[in-house]
C-alpha positions as CSV (number, residue, x, y, z in Angstrom):
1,X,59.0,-58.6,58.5
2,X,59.0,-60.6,55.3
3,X,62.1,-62.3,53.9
4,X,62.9,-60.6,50.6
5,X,63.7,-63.6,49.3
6,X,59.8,-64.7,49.4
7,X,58.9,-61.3,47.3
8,X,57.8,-61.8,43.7
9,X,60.9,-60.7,41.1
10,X,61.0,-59.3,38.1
11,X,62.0,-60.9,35.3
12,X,65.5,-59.3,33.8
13,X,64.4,-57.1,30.2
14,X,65.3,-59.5,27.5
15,X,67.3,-57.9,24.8
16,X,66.4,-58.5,20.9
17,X,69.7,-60.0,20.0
18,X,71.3,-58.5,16.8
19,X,70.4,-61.8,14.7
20,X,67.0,-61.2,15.6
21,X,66.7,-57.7,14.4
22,X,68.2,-58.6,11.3
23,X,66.0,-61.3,10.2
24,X,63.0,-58.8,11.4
25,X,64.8,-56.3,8.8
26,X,65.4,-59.0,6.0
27,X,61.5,-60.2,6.6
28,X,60.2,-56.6,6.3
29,X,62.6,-55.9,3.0
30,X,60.8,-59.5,1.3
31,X,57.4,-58.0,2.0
32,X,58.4,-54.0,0.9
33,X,59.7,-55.6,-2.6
34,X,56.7,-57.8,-3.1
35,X,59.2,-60.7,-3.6
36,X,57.3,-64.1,-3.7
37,X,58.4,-67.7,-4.1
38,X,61.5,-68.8,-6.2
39,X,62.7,-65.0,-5.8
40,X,66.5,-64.8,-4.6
41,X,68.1,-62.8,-2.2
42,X,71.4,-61.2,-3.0
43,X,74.5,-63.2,-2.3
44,X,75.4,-63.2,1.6
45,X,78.6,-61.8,1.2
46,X,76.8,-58.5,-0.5
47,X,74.1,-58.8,1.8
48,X,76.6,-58.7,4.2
49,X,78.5,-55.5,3.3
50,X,75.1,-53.8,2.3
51,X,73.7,-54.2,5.8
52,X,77.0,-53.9,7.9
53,X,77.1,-57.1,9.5
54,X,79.7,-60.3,10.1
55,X,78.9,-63.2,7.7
56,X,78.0,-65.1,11.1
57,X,75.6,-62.9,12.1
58,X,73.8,-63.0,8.8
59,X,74.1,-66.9,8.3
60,X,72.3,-67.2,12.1
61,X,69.5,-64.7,11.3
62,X,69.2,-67.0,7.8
63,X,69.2,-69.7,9.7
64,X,66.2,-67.9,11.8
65,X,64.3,-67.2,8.6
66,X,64.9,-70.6,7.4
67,X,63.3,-72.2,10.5
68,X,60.7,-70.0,10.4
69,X,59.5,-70.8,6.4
70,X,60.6,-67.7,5.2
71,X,63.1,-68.8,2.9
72,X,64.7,-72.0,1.8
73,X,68.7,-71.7,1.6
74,X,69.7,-74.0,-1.6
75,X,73.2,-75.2,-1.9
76,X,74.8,-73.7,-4.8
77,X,71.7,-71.2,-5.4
78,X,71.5,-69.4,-2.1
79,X,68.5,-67.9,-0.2
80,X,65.3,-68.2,-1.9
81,X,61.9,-66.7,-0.8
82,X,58.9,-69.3,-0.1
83,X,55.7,-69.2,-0.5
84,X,53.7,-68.5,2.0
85,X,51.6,-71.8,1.4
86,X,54.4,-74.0,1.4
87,X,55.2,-76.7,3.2
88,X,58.1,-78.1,4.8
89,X,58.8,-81.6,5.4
90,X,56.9,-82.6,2.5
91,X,60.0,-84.5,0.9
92,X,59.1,-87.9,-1.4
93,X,62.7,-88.8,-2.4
94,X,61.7,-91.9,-0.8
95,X,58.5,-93.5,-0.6
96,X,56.1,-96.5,0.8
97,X,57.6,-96.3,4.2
98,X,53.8,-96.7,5.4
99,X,54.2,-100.6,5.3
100,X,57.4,-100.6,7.4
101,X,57.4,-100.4,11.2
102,X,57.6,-97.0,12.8
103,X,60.2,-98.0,15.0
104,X,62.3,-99.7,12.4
105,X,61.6,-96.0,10.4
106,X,62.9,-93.9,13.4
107,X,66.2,-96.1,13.4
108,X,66.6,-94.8,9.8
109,X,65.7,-91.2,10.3
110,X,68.2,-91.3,13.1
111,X,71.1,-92.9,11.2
112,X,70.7,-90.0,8.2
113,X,70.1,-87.3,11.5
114,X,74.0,-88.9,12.6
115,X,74.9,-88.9,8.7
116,X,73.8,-84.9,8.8
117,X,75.5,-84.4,12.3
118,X,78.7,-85.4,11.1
119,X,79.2,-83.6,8.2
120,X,78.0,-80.5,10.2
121,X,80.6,-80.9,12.5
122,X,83.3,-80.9,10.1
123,X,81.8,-78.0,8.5
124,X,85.7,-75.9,7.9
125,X,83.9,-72.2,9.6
126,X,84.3,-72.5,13.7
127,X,82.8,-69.4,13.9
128,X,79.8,-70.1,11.7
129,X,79.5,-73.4,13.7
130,X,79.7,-71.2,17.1
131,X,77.5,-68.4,15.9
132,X,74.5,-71.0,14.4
133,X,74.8,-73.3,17.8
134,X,75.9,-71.5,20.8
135,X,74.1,-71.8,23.8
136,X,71.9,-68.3,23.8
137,X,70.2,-69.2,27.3
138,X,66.6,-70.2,25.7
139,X,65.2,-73.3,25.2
140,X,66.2,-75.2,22.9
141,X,64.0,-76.2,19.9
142,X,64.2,-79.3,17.9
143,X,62.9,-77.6,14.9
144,X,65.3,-74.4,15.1
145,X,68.7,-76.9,16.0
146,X,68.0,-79.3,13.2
147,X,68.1,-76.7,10.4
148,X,71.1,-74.9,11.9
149,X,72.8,-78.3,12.0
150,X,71.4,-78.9,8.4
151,X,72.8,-76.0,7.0
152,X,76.3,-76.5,8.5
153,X,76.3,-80.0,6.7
154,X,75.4,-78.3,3.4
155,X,74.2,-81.7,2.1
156,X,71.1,-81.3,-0.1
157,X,71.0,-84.8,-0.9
158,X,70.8,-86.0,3.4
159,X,68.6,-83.1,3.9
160,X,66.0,-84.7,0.7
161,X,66.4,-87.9,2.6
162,X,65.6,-86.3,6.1
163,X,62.7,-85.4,4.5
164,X,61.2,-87.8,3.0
165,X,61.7,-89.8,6.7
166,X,60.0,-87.0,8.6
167,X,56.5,-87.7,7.0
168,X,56.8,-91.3,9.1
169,X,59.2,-90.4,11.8
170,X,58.1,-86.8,13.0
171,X,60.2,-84.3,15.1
172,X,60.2,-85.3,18.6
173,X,58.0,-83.6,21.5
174,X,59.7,-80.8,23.8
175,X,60.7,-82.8,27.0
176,X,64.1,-82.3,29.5
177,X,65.7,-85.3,27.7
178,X,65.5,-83.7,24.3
179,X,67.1,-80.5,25.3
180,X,69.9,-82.6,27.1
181,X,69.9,-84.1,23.7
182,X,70.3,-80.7,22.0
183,X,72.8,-79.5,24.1
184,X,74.9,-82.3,23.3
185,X,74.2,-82.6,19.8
186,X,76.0,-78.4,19.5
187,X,78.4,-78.9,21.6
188,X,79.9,-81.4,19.8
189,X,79.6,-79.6,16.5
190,X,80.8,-76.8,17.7
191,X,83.9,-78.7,18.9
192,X,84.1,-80.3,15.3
193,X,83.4,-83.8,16.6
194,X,82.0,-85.6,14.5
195,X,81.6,-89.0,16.3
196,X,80.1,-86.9,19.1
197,X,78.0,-85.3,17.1
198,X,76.7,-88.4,15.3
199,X,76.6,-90.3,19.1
200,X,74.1,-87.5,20.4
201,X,71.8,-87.9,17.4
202,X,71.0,-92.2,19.2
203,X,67.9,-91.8,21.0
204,X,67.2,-88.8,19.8
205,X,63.5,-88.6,18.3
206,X,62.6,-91.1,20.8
207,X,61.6,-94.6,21.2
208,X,59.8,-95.5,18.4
């Protein structure tokens, strides 16, 4: 008789989280209204009420949008639509990094990724920090956690010069030491530690 144990099983039915289904909606209402770059979506508080949700909720599925190049979330302006054709990590705030070594351009990337990390963790909403960062039992992406942690710093001038870095010192690759990395990097901004935050950012898009 076989062991059980050695039969195939069946994956558990993942359910669309509520963030999820809202972004979906939000997506489907950009396209129904023909809305196209520069357009703004109503304030989040209003689009809060109007679609019945907690502020959290609708910040994370923002936040969803945002890493997908849906939108771009200003400070000070809000949540704008983007064009299809744009795209992201074009920044030149800072240019003629192409002379300078690649390692001595990751060390700076870093230090404005710790500058970012900080002020994220100090961000005054616990919940929003929570909601944006909690551990929801996938993978962690680089892509998705950097503009969650971006948007809690609300720093438009460290995000310009994350940019302009990111042409010369690209996102790292998925790997086990990255999402250790990750996990880190929330947990201390969800804690509101800033030093922790800022430590977990060292090493973080590599070696160089």
């Amino acid at each position: 008789m076989s062991d059980p144990r050695d039969r195939p099983q069946v994956p558990p039915l993942r359910r669309e989280r509520l963030y999820e289904s809202l972004a979906s909606h939000i997506s489907d209402f950009i396209e129904a209204q023909g809305l196209v770059g520069g357009d703004r979506l109503p304030p989040e508080r209003q689009l809060a009420a109007e679609l019945g949700v907690s502020r959290a909720t609708l910040s994370r599925a923002l936040a969803s949008l945002e890493t997908r190049g849906r939108i771009e979330v200003r400070h000070g302006v809000g949540a704008l639509v983007r064009d299809a054709a744009a795209e992201p990590g074009a920044g030149t705030l800072l240019p003629g990094f192409d002379a300078r070594p690649r390692a001595e351009v990751v060390a700076a990337r870093e230090a404005v990724l710790a500058g970012i990390a900080r002020a994220a963790a100090v961000n005054p909403q616990s919940s929003l920090r929570l909601a944006m960062l909690a551990d929801d039992g996938r993978p962690r992406s680089f892509e998705h956690t950097w503009r969650c942690v971006r948007r809690l710093a609300d720093s438009a001038l460290l995000a310009d010069l994350d940019d302009s870095l990111s042409a010369h010192a690209p996102d790292p690759a998925p790997a086990a030491a990255l999402q250790a990395g990750l996990g880190d990097l929330a947990d201390a901004i969800i804690r509101g530690d800033a030093a922790g935050a800022a430590t977990a950012c060292v090493g973080l898009l590599g070696d160089g």
